[in-house]
PyMOL commands that place a pseudoatom at each C-alpha (Angstrom):
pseudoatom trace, name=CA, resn=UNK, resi=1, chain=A, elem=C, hetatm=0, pos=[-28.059, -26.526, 52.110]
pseudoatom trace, name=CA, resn=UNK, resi=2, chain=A, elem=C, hetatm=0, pos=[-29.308, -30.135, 52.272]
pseudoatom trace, name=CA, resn=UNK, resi=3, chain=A, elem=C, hetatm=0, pos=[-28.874, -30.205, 48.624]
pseudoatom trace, name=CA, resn=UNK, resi=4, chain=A, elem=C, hetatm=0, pos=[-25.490, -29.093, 48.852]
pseudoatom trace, name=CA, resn=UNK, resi=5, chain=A, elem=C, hetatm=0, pos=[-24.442, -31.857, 51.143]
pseudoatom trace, name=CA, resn=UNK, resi=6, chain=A, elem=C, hetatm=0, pos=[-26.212, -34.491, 48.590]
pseudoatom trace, name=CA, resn=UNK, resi=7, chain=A, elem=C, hetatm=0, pos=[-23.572, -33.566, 46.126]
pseudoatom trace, name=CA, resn=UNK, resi=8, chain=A, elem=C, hetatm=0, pos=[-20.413, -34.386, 48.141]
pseudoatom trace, name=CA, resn=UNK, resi=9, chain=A, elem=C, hetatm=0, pos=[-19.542, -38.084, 49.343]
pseudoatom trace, name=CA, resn=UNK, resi=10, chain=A, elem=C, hetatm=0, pos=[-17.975, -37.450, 53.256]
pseudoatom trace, name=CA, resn=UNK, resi=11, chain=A, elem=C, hetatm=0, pos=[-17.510, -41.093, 53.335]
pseudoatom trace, name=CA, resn=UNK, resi=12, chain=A, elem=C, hetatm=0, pos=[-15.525, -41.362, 49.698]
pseudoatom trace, name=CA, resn=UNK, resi=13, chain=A, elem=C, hetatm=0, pos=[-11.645, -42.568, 51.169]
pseudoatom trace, name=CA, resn=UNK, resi=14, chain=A, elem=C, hetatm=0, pos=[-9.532, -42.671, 47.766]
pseudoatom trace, name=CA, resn=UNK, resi=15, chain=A, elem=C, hetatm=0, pos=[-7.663, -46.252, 48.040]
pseudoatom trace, name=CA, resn=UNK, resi=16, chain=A, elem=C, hetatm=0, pos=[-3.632, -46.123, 47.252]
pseudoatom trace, name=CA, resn=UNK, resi=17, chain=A, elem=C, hetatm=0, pos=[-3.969, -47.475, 43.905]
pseudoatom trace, name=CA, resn=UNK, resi=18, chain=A, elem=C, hetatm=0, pos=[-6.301, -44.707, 42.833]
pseudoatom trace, name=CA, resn=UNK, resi=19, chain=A, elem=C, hetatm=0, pos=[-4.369, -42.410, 44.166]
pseudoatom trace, name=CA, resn=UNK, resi=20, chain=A, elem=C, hetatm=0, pos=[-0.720, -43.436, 42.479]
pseudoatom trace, name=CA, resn=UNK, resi=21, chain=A, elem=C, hetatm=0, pos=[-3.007, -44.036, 39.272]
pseudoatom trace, name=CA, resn=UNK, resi=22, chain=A, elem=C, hetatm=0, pos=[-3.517, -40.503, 39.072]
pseudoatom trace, name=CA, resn=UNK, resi=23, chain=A, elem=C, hetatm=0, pos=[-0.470, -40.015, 39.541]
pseudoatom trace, name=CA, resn=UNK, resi=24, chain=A, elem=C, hetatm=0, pos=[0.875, -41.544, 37.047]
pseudoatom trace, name=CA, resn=UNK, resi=25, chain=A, elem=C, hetatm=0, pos=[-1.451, -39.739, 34.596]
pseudoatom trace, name=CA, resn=UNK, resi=26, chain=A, elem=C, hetatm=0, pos=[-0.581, -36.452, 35.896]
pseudoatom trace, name=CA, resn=UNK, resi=27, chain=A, elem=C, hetatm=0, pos=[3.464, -37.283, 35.969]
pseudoatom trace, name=CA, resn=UNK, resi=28, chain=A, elem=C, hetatm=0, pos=[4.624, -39.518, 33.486]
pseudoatom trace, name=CA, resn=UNK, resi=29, chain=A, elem=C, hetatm=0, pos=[4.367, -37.041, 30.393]
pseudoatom trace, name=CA, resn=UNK, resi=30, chain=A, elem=C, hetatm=0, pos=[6.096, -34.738, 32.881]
pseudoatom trace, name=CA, resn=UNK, resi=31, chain=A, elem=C, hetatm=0, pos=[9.267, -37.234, 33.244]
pseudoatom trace, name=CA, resn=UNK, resi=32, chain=A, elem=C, hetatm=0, pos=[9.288, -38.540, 29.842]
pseudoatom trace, name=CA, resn=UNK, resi=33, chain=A, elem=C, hetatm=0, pos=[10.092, -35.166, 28.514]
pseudoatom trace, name=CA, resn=UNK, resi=34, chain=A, elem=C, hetatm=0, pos=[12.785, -34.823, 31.158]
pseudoatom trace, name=CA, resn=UNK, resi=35, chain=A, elem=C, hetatm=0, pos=[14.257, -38.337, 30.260]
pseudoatom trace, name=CA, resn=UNK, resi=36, chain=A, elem=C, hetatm=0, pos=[14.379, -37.197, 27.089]
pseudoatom trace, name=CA, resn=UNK, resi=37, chain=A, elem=C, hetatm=0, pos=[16.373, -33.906, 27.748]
pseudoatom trace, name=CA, resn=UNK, resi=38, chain=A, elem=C, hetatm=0, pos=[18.438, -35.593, 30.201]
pseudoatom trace, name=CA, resn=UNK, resi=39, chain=A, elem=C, hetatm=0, pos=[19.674, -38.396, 27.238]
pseudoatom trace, name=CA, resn=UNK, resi=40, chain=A, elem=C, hetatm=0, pos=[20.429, -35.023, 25.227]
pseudoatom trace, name=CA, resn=UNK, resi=41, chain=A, elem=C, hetatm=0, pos=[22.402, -33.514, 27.704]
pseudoatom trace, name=CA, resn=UNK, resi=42, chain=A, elem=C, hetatm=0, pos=[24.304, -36.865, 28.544]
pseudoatom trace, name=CA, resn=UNK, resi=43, chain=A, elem=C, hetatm=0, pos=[25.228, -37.365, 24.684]
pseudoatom trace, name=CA, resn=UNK, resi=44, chain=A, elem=C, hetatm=0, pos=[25.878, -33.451, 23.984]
pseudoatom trace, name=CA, resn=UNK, resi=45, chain=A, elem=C, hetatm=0, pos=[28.192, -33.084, 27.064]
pseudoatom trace, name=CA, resn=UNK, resi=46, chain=A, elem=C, hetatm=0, pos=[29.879, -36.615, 25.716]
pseudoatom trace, name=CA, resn=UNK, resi=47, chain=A, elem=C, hetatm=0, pos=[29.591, -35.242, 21.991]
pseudoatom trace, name=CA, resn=UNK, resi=48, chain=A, elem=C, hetatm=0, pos=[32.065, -32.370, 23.548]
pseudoatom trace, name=CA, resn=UNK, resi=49, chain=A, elem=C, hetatm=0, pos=[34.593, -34.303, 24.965]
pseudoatom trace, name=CA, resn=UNK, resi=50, chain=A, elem=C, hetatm=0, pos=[35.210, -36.167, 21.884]
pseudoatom trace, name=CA, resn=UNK, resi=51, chain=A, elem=C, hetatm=0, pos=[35.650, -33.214, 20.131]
pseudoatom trace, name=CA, resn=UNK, resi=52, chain=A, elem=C, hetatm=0, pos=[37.561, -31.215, 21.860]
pseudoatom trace, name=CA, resn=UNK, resi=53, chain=A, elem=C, hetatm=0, pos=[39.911, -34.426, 22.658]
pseudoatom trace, name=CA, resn=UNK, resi=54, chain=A, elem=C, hetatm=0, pos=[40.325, -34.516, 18.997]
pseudoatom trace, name=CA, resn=UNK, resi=55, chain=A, elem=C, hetatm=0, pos=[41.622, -30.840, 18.703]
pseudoatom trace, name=CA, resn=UNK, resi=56, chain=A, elem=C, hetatm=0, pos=[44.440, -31.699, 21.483]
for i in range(1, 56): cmd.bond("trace and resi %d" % i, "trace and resi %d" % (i + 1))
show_as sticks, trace
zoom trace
């Protein structure tokens, strides 16, 4: 059991900037891919418009 408690650090307090740096990591492939779809959506639903303002 002693050697069990070796292992862990009780004391360890993560600091803010670790913290949003792992964030980061985890996230930002996350929102790139739905910047991406979002800019697709934004010139598909635009692409429409033109289109169908051209059949009227």
């Amino acid at each position: 059991m002693k050697n069990l408690s070796l292992n862990f650090k009780l004391d360890y307090v993560p600091s803010s900037e670790v913290i949003s740096a792992t964030l980061f990591k985890e996230w930002y492939p996350l929102l790139e891919i739905a910047s991406i779809l979002l800019l697709g959506t934004i010139i598909g639903c635009l692409t429409l418009l033109k289109l169908r303002k051209g059949d009227s």
